[in-house]
VEXTIVO-58895 format. One line per 2 residues: their letters; for each residue x, y, z of C-alpha. Coordinates in steps of 0.2 Angstrom, whole numbers, plus 5000, padded with zeros to 4 digits. Each point is the difference from the previous one (the first is absolute). Example, Ala and Ser with C-alpha at 12.3 -4.5 7.8 and 13.67 -1.06 7.14 Angstrom:
2
as> 5062,4978,5039; 5006,5017,4997 $
END
This chain:
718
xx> 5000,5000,5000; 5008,5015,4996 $
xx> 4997,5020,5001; 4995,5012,4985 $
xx> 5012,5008,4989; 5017,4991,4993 $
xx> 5009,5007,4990; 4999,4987,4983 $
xx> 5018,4998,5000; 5001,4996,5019 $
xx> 5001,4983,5000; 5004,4986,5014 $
xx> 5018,4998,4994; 5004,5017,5001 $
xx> 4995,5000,5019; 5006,4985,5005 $
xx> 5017,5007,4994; 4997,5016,5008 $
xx> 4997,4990,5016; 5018,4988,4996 $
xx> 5009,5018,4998; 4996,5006,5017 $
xx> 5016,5005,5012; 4997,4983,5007 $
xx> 4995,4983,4994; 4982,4998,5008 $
xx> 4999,5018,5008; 4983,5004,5001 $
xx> 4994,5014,4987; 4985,5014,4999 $
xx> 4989,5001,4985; 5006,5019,4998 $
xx> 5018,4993,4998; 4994,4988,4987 $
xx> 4988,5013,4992; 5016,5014,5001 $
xx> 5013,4985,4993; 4989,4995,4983 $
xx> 4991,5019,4997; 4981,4994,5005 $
xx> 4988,5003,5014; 4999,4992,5016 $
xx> 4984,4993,4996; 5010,4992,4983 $
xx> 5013,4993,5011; 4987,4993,5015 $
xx> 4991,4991,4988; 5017,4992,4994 $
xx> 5005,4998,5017; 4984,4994,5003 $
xx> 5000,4984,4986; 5017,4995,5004 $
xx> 4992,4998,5020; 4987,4989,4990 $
xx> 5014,4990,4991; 5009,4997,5017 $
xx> 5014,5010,4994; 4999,5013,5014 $
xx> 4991,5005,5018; 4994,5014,5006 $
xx> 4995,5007,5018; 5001,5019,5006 $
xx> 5012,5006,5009; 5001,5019,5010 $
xx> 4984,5002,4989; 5009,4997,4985 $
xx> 4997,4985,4990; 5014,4989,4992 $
xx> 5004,4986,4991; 5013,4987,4999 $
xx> 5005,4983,4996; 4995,4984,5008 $
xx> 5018,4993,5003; 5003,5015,5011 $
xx> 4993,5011,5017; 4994,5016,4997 $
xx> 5008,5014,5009; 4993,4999,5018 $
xx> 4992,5013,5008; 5021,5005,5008 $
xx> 5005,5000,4982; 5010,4984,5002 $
xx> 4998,4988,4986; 5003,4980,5007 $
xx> 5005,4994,4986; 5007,5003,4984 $
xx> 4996,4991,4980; 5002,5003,4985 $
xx> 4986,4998,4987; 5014,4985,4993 $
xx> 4994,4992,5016; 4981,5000,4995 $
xx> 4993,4985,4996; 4993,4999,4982 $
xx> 4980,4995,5001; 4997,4981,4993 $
xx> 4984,4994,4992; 4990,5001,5012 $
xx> 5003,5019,5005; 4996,5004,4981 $
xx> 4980,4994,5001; 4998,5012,5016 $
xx> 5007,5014,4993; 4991,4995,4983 $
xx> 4981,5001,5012; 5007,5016,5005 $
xx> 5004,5010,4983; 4981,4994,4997 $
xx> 4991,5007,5016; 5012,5015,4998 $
xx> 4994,5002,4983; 4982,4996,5007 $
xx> 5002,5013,5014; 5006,5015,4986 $
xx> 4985,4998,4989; 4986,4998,5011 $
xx> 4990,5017,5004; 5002,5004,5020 $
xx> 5015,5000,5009; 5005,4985,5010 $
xx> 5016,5001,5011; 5008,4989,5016 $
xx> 5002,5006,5016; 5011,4996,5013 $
xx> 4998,4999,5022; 5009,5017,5002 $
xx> 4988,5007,4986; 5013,5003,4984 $
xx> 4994,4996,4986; 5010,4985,4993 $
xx> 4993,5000,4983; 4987,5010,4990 $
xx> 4995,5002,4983; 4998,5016,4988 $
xx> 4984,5003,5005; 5002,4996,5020 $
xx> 5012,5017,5000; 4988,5008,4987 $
xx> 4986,5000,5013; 5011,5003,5018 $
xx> 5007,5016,5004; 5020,4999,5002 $
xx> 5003,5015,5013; 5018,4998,5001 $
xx> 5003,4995,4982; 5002,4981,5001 $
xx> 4985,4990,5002; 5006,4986,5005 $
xx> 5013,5005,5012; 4987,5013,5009 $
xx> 4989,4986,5003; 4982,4996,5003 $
xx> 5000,5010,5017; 5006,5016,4990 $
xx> 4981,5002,4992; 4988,5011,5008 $
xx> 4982,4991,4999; 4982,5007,5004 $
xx> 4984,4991,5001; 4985,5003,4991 $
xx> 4994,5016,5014; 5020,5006,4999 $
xx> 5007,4993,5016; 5016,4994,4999 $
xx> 5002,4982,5001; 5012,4993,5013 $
xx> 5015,4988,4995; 4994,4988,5009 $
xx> 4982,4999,4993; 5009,5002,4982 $
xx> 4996,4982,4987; 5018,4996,5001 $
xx> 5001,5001,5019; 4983,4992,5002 $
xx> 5006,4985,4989; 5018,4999,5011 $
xx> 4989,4998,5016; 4987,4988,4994 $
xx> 5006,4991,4986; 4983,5005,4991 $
xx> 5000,5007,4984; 4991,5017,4997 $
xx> 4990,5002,4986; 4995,5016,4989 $
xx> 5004,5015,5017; 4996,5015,4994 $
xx> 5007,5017,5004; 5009,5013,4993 $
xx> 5020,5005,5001; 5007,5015,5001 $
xx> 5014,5006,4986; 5014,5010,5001 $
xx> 4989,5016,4991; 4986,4997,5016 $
xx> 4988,4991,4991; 4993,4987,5007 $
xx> 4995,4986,4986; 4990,4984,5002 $
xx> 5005,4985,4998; 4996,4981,5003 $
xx> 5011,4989,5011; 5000,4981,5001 $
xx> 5013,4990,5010; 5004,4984,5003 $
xx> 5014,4992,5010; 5013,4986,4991 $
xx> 5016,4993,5007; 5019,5000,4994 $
xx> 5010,4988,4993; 5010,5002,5015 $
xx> 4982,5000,5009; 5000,5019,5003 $
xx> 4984,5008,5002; 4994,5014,4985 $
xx> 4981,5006,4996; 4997,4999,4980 $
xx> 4992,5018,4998; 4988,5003,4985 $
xx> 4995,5019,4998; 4988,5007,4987 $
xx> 4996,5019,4996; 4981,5002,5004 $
xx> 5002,5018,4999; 4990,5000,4983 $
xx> 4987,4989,5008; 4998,5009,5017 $
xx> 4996,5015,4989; 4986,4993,4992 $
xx> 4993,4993,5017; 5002,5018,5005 $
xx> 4990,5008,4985; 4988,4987,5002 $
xx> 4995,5002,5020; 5002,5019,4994 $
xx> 4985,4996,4986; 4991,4988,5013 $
xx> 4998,5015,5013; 4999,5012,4986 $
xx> 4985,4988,4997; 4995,4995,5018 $
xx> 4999,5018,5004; 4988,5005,4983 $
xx> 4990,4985,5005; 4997,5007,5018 $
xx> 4999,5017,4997; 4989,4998,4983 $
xx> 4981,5009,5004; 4992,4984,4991 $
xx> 5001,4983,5003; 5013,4990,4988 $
xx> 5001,4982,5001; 5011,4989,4989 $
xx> 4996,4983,4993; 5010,4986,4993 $
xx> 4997,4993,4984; 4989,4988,5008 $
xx> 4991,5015,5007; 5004,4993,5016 $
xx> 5003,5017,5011; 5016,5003,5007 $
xx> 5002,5018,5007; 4986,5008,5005 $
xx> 5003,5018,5006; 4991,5010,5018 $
xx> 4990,5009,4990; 4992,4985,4991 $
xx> 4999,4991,5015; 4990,5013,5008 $
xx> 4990,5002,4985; 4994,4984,4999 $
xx> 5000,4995,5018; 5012,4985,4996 $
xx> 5016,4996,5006; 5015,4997,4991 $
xx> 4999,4983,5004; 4981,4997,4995 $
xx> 5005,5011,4981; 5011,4984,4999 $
xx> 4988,4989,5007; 4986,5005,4990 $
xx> 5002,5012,4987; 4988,5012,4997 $
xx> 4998,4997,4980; 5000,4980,5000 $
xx> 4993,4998,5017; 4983,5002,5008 $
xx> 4995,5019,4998; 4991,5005,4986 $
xx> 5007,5015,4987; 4986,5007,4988 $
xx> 5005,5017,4987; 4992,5013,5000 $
xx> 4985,4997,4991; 4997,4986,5016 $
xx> 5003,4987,4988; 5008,4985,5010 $
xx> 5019,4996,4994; 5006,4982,5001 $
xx> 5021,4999,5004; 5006,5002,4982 $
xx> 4988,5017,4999; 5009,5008,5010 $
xx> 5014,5013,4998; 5014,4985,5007 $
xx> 4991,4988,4992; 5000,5012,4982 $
xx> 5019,5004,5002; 5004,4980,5003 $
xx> 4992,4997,4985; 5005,5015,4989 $
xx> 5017,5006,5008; 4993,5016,4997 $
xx> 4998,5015,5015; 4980,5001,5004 $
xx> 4997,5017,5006; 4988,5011,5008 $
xx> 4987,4988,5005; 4983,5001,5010 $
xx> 4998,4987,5009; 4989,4993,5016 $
xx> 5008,4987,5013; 4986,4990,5010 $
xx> 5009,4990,5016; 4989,4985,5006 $
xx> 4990,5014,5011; 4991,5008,4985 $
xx> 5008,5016,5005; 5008,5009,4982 $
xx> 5016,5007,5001; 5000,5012,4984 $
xx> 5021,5004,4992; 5006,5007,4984 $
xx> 5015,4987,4993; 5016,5000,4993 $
xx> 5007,4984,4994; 5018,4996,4990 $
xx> 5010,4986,4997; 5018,4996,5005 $
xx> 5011,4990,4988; 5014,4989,5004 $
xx> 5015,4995,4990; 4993,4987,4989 $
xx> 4986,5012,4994; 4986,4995,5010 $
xx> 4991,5006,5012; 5007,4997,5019 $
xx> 4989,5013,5011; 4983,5010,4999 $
xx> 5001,5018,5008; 4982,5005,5003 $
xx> 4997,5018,5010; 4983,5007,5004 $
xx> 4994,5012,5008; 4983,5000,5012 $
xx> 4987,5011,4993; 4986,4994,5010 $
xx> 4997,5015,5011; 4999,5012,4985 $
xx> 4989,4986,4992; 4989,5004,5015 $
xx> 5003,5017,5000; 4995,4998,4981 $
xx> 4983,4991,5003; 4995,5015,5014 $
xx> 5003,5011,4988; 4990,4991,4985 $
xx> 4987,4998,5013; 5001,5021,5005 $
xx> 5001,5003,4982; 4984,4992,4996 $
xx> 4992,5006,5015; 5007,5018,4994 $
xx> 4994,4996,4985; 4981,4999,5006 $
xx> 5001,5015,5012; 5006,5011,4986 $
xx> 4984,4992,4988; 4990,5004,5013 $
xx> 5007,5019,5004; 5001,5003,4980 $
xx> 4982,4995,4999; 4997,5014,5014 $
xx> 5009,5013,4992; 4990,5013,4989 $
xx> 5015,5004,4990; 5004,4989,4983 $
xx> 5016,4990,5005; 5013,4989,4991 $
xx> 5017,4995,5004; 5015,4998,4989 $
xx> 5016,4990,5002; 5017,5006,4991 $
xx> 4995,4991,4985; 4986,5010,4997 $
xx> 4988,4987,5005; 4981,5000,5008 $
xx> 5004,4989,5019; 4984,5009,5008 $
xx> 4985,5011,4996; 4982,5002,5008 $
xx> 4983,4998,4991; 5000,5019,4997 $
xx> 5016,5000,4989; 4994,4986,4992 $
xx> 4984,5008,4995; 5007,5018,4994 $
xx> 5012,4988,4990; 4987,4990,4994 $
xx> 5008,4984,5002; 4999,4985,5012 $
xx> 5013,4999,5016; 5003,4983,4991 $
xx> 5005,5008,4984; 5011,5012,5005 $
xx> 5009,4991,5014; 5018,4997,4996 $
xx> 5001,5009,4982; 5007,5018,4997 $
xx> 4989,5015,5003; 5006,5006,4982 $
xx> 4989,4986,4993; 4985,5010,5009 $
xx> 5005,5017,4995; 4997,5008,4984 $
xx> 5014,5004,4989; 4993,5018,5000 $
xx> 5005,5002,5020; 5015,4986,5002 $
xx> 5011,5011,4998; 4997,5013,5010 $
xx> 4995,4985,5015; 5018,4994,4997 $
xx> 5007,5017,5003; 4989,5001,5013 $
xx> 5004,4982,5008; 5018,5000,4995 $
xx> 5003,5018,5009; 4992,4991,5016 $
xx> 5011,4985,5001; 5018,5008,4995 $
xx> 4997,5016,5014; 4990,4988,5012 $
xx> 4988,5014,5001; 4982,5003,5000 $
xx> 4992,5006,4985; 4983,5007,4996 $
xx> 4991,5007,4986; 4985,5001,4989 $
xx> 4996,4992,4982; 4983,5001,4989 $
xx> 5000,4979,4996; 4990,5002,4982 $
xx> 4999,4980,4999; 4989,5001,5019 $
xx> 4992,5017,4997; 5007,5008,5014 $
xx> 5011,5010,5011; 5012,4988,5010 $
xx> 5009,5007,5016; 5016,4988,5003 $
xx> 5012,5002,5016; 5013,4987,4998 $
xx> 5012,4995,5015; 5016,4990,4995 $
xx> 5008,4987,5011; 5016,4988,4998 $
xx> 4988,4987,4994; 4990,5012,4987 $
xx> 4984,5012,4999; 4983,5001,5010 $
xx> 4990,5011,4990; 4983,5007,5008 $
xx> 4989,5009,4986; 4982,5006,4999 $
xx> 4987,5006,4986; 5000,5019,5004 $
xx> 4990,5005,4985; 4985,5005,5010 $
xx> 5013,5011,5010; 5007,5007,4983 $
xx> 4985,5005,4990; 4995,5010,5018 $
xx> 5013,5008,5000; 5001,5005,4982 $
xx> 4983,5005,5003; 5008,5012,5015 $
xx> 5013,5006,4989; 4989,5005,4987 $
xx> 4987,5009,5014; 5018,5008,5006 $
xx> 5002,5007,4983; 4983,5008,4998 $
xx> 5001,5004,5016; 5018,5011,4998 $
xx> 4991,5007,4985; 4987,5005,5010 $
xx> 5011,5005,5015; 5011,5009,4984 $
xx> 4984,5009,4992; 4992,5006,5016 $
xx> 5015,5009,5008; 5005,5007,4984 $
xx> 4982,5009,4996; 5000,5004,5019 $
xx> 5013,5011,4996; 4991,5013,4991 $
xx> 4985,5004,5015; 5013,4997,5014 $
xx> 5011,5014,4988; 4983,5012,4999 $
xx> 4997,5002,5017; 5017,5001,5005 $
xx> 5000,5015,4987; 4984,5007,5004 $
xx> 5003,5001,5021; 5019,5009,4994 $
xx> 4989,5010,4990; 4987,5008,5013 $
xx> 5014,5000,5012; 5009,5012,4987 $
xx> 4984,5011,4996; 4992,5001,5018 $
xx> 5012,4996,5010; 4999,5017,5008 $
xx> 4981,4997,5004; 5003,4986,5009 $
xx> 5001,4997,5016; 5015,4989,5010 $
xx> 4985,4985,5000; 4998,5001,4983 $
xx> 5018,5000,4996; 5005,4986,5012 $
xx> 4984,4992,4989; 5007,5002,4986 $
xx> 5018,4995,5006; 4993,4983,5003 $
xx> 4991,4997,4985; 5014,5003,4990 $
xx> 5011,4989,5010; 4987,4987,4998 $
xx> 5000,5002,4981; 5020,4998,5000 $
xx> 4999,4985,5013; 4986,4992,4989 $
xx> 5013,5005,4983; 5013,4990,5009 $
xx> 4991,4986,5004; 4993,5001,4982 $
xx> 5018,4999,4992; 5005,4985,5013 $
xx> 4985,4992,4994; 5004,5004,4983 $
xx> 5017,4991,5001; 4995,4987,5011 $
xx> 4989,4994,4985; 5016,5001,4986 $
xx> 5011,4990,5009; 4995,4985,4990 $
xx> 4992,5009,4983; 5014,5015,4999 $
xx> 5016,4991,5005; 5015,4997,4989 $
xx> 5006,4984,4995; 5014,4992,5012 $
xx> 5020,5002,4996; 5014,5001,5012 $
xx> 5002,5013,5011; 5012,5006,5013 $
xx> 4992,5004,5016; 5017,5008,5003 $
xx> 4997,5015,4987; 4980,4999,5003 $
xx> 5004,5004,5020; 5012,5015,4995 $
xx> 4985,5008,4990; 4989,4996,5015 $
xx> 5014,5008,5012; 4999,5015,4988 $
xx> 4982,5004,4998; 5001,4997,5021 $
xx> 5016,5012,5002; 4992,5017,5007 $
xx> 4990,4986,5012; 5013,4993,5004 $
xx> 5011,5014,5004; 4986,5011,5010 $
xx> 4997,4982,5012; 5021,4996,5000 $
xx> 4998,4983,4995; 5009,4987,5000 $
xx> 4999,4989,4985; 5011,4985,4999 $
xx> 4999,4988,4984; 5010,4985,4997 $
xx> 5004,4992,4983; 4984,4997,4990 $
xx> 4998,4986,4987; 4992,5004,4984 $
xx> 4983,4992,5000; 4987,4997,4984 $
xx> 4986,5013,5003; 4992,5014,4995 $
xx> 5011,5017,5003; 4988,5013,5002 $
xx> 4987,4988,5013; 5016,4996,5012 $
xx> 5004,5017,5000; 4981,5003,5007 $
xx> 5004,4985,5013; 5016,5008,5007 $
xx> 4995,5016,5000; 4985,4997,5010 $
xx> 5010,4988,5014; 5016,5012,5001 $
xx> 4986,5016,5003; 4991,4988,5011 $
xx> 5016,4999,5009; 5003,5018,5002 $
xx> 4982,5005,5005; 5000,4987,5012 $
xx> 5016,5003,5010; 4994,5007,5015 $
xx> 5011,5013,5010; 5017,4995,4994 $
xx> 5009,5001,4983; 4992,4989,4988 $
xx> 5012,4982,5000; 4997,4991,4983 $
xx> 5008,4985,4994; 4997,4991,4983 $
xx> 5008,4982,4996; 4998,4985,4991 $
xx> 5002,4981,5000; 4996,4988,4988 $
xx> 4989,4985,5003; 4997,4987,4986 $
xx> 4995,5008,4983; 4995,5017,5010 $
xx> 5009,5014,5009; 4994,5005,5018 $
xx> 5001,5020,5002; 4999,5006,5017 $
xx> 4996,5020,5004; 5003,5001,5021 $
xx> 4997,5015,5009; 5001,5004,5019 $
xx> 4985,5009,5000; 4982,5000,5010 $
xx> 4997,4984,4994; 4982,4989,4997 $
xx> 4990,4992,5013; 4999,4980,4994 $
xx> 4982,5002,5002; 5001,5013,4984 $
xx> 5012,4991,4990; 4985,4990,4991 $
xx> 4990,5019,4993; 5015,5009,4994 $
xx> 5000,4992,4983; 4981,5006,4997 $
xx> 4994,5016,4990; 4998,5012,5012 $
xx> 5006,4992,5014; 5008,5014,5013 $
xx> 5006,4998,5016; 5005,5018,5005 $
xx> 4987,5016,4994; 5004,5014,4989 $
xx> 5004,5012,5012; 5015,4988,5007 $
xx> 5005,4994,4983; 4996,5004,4982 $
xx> 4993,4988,4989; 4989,4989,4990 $
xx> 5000,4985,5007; 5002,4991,4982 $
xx> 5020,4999,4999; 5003,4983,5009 $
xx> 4987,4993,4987; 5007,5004,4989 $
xx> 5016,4993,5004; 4992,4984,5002 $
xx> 4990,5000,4984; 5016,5005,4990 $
xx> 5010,4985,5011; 4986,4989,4995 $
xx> 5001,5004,4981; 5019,4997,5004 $
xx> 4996,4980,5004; 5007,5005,5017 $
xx> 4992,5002,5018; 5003,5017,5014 $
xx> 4998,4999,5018; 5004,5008,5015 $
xx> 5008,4996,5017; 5000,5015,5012 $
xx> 4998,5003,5021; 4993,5016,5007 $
xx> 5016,5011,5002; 5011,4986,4994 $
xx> 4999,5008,4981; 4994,4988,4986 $
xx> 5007,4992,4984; 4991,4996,4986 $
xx> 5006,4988,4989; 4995,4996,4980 $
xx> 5004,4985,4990; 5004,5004,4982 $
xx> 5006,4988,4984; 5018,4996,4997 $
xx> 5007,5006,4983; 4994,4985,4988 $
xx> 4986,4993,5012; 4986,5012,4997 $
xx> 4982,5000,4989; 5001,5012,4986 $
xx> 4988,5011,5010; 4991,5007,4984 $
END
């Protein structure tokens, strides 16, 4: 048995002569003198060494820690460095015959021991190791250089949690005190570099020629292997760990769908034990499984069963579990297969998840859905109003008796198709602006369309949702054609109102000139009565002019108005301010006006409003400077104008009369007036599309506010 690495021109002559050359016939000599003598490694020349040893030609034993060799007709150098005796290789007896066949057995094993794959080395009592093959020195860590001469007690061994591992609990050692062989000891040495590597140790004991006592080691690198065992306990917790902390139950079948894992969660599910999975599975046992559609499975049906017999995944099934009890345990499944080497299929992963809460969750709803279903029939048959809803598809899901009579259909026709199969093409489109607007602001909308195909006027408010439209309408052409009558009784009726204050004008003017005229010819006849008579007739004829004109203007807001355009209220409350400014300076008021938005109106009739409020406001300021302030804010498609002052304010009580035709709250002789200027406001807001009102407290001052139509958003007030 030799060591790895001879030089190929290092050959047994050479060394025997190098050993016959020594200073003194049978000296004992290193394998680093031999190496140094013929230019090869030590290991070259201890495998030399090492075969002539086999051949008889030479002993060996360590001596001060160094081992030597020397020939059997001599002593070796004792441990004094005497020699006892003294040969020359002359003196060695030439091997006979019957040396040959022994040394031929050992050219074989030592060919034998250089081939095969692990390394295989002897061991002596003091722990050197005697021999050893390439590979036994490939796999030991050689701390001082030579690994035969630092022997088997110069290796640092762990076990498998990294303790170190006595000497005396070591294979060799254990062998040396028993006489046992030790078979495949496991653990890991450490190297020069400070890794520790795994390898595999077998010893067993074998005697001497000379009966000696050595351990035959055999040690293979497992380092490869105990890699893969890590990976794989690393996979199997990896796996161990999904299985337990998975939120569904995951079992995992064999190919004979016999269940052999079987995680908490399905256990809990399905009340089993692990035990009782494998004991009686759940697919081919005793429970019943039926789909969704309740239709009973046999074991092939289901989804094990299906990927046994197809090797395809089934997933995303429904299906019920009923135990021996009858109680149904409902689970959406996942199940896949798992193929082995040869192709086939070697387990069945089936995971599901336990839906039968939200089953029953799902059946209370259906129940409260049908039970809503029949409240809502029964309020929409209560409700006076035409009613349908819509889904996002456009589609009929309710309406009550009186939709379905104003559309002139059945509930059962209309039910489930799209409301523009019931609409004439004539309105669709202006219902899907309509509709559409509603659902894309998820605002209410409301108006008014003359349906030719029903023969009438139809008043709609639509209300969106995330789920659609509820649309409430009703039949207004009573409603309508009233107040077309009114608006026509309006008309004559500002004609009339027009006509009479205009021809009053002319009496009203000739007896106003007729009093002016006998006051100018006998006013020196009369006495203080008859002037103070006259005095009040004339001031009557002049109250009743004014009240005349008011009148007069009342009645054009509507007839005698210009069409709408933009206008900045801005440039229309600076003319205002202007006509006010001798007012306004004589009272020291104080007028304050933010930025105002340009609104879509009629000029010269929202001059009339702000002229009236703003003298309103300086009329009615009581002791103190008048305070005015004028803003505005916008709200939807309109503008809210505020006028505030901090005046004497309006008793709540009041509030409701001041917007009627000669309403007054104060008398002439406190305050001027006709009482006509806060109608008119209203009637030219109205005309506007918008609403005025007022907040005010006794000596809090009061605001009045005005809603007027955003640039773009207004009728065209013709």
């Amino acid at each position: 048995m030799g060591v790895p690495g001879p030089a190929p021109d290092v050959t047994l002559e050479d060394v025997r002569r190098v050993v016959a050359e020594s200073e003194h016939p049978g000296a004992p000599v290193a394998a680093g003198e031999v190496a140094e003598r013929l230019g090869c490694s030590t290991r070259a020349a201890r495998t030399k060494l090492s075969e002539l040893i086999e051949r008889n030609e030479l002993r060996t034993k360590r001596i001060d820690g160094t081992r030597v060799w020397w020939r059997p007709a001599t002593q070796p150098v004792d441990e004094r460095g005497d020699r006892s005796e003294r040969t020359t290789r002359d003196e060695s007896p030439e091997p006979n015959e019957t040396d040959r066949q022994p040394n031929a057995d050992r050219s074989l094993a030592e060919r034998i021991l250089e081939t095969v794959p692990i390394g295989i080395g002897v061991v002596a009592a003091d722990g050197t190791v005697v021999r050893g093959n390439e590979r036994l020195f490939d796999r030991l860590p050689c701390p001082n250089g030579d690994c035969e001469s630092d022997g088997v007690d110069a290796w640092t061994l762990y076990d498998a949690d990294g303790e170190p591992i006595p000497n005396d609990e070591r294979p060799w050692a254990r062998v040396f005190d028993a006489g046992e062989p030790v078979t495949d000891y496991e653990c890991q040495v450490e190297f020069a570099d400070g890794e520790r590597r795994w390898r595999s140790i077998t010893a067993a004991p074998i005697a001497g020629d000379d009966g000696d006592e050595f351990v035959l080691l055999s040690i293979d690198d497992v380092a490869d292997r105990k890699e893969r065992e890590r990976q794989l306990r690393r996979e199997y917790d990896q796996t161990e760990k999904l299985l337990e902390t998975a939120p569904i139950a995951i079992a995992v079948q064999n190919a004979d769908r016999e269940t052999i894992r079987a995680n908490q969660r399905a256990q809990e599910a399905f009340g089993l034990s692990e035990q009782e999975f494998r004991d009686n599975p759940v697919d081919t046992g005793e429970w019943r499984i039926y789909d969704e559609d309740g239709e009973l499975l046999d074991s092939s049906e289901t989804t094990s069963g299906r990927v046994l017999a197809t090797g395809e995944p089934v997933l995303d099934e429904e299906l019920v579990f009923e135990p021996p009890n009858g109680e149904r345990l409902y689970f959406r499944v996942n199940s896949a297969p798992i193929f082995g080497p040869d192709g086939e299929i070697e387990r069945i992963v089936t995971a599901a998840k336990d839906v039968t809460e939200l089953k029953a969750r799902e059946r209370q709803l259906e129940q409260r859905k049908a039970e809503l279903e029949t409240e809502l029939s029964e309020i929409l048959g209560r409700v006076s109003d035409a009613f349908y809803a819509l889904d996002e598809e456009w589609r009929y899901t309710h309406l009550n008796e009186q939709a379905a009579a104003i559309l002139d259909r059945s509930r059962e026709e209309l039910l489930g198709r799209p409301v523009w199969e019931t609409i004439p093409d004539a309105v669709e489109s202006f219902f899907r602006e309509q509709y559409q607007r509603a659902m894309e602001t998820q605002e209410p909308v409301s108006f008014e369309i003359e349906a030719a195909t029903f023969d009438a006027w139809l008043e709609f408010a639509v209300y969106p949702s995330e789920s659609g439209l509820s649309v409430y309408f009703r039949d207004i052409t009573e409603r309508k054609r009233y107040e077309q009558q009114l608006e026509a009784s309006n008309e004559r009726l500002e004609q009339f109102a027009y006509a009479a204050s205009h021809d009053l004008q002319e009496p009203l003017r000739m007896v106003t000139s007729y009093l002016q005229l006998l006051e100018n010819r006998y006013g020196d006849e009369l006495d203080d009565d008859a002037e103070e008579f006259i005095e009040f007739a004339v001031d009557g004829a002049e109250r009743m002019r004014e009240m005349i004109d008011g009148l007069l203007e009342y009645s054009r807001v509507e007839t005698q108005g210009d069409p709408f355009e933009p206008v900045d209220l801005n440039a229309v409350l600076a003319d205002v301010r202007e006509d006010l400014r001798v007012r306004i300076e004589e009272s020291d008021a104080d007028i304050a006006v933010e930025d105002l938005p340009t609104v879509e109106g009629d000029a010269s009739q929202l001059r009339q409003v702000f002229q009236n409020l703003l003298t309103n406001a300086v009329q009615y300021s009581g002791d103190g400077p008048p305070q005015v302030r004028v803003s505005a804010e916008r709200a939807g498609d309109m503008w809210d104008v505020s006028v505030r002052d901090e005046g004497v304010g309006i008793d709540p009580d009041d509030q409701d009369r001041i917007f009627e035709v000669f309403q007054r709250l104060h008398g002439r002789e406190e305050h001027p007036g006709t009482g006509i200027g806060l109608s008119l406001c209203r009637r030219i807001v109205e005309r506007h599309g918008g609403d005025i009102r007022v907040d005010s407290e006794p000596g809090e001052g009061t605001t009045f506010s005005f809603t007027l139509p955003a640039v773009g958003t207004a009728a065209d007030g013709d």
